[in-house]
N, C-alpha and C positions, 0 to 999 in steps of 0.2 A: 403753530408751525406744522405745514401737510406735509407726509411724507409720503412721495410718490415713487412705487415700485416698480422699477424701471431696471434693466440687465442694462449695464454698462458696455458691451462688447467684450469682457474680456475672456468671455467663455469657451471650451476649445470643443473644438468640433468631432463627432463620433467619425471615427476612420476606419477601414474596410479591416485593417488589420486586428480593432478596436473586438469588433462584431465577432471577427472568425474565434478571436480567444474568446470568449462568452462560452463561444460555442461549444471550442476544442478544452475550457475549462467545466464543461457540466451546468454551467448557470443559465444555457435556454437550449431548446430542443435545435436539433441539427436541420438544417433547410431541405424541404423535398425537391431532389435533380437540382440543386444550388440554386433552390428560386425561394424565397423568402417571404412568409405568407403576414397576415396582419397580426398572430400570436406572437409572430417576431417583433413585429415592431412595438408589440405591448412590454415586452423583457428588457427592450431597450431603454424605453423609458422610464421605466420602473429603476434600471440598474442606472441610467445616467443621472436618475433624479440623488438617489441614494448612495452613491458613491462620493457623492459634496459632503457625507456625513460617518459612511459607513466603511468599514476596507470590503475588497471583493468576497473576503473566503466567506464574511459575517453577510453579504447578500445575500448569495448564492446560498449559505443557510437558511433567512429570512426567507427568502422566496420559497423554498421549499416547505418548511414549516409552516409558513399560511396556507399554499395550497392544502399540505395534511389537515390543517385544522379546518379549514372551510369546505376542503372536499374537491375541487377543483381547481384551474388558473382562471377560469371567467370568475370565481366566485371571491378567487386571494387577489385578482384586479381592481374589480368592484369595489372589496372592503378599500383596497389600497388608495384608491381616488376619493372613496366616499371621505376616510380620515383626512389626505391631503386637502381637500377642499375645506372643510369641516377644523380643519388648522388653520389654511389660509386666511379664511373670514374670521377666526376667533384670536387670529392673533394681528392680524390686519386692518381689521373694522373699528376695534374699540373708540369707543369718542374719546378724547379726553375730560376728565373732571374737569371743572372750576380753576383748580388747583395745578391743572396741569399735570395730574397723575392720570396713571390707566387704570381700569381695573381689569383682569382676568379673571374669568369667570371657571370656577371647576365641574368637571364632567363627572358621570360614571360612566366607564367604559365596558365592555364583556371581557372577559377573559381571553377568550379567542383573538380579539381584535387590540387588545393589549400594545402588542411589538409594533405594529404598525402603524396604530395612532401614536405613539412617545415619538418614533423614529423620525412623524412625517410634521410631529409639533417642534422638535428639534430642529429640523429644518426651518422652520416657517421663525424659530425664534433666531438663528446662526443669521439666515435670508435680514431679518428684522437690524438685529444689532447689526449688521452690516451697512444697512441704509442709515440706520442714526448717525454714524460715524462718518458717510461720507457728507449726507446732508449736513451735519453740525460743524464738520473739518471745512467744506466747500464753504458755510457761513463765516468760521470762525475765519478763512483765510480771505474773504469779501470785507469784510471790517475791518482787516487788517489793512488792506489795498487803502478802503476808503480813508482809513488813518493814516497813511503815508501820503496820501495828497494831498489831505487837507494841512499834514505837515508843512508843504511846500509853499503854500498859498502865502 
């Protein structure tokens, strides 16, 4: 059985008022002349991906702390995609065994990049069981349909 990662629609959309609290909260830099440059839209993404897992005050830590440990936000982005991606594929790709099991494979990680990789395999697993559940409820309630009409027959 393929399971195919697909967003449902149910997702809610970042709102103007969404951005300005980030803002007015400390969690990304304030906009030059109210114009909003591409670092914004890196904070945004970072905070909207992580907020499916994390609360805000715990971001807006997280975020801070990587830049300290990596030295920059081009450098606490970077790691942040490299691990997201680097989740996506290892918790996404597996083949299935024979058996119909997975296996997961274990890392070493650095230190540094520690919070970021957990946070960003958290997600990729939360993302994962979510699709099992719809894909296996969607099947188990298709068998069921086809069971009730063959009932009829």
């Amino acid at each position: 059985e393929k399971i195919a990662f697909i967003h449902n629609g149910d997702e809610k959309h970042i709102t103007k008022s969404m951005v300005n609290n980030y803002v007015k909260w400390g969690m990304m830099p304030k906009p030059v002349k109210k114009k909003y440059e591409k670092i914004h839209v890196v904070y945004i993404i970072v905070i909207t991906i992580l907020k499916q897992i994390l609360t805000i005050s715990k971001i807006k830590d997280g975020i801070q702390l990587q830049i300290a440990l990596l030295g920059n936000e081009k450098a606490a982005y970077d790691s942040f995609c490299e691990a997201f991606e680097e989740s996506m594929q290892r918790i996404f790709l597996p083949v299935p065994e024979s058996d119909g099991s997975y296996i997961l494979e274990s890392r070493e990680i650095q230190y540094e990049k520690l919070a970021v990789s957990t946070i960003t395999s958290a997600l990729a697993n939360q993302w994962l069981t979510e699709k099992i559940i719809e894909t296996k409820l969607a099947a188990y309630h298709q068998r069921q349909r086809k069971g009730a009409e063959h009932g009829r027959e």
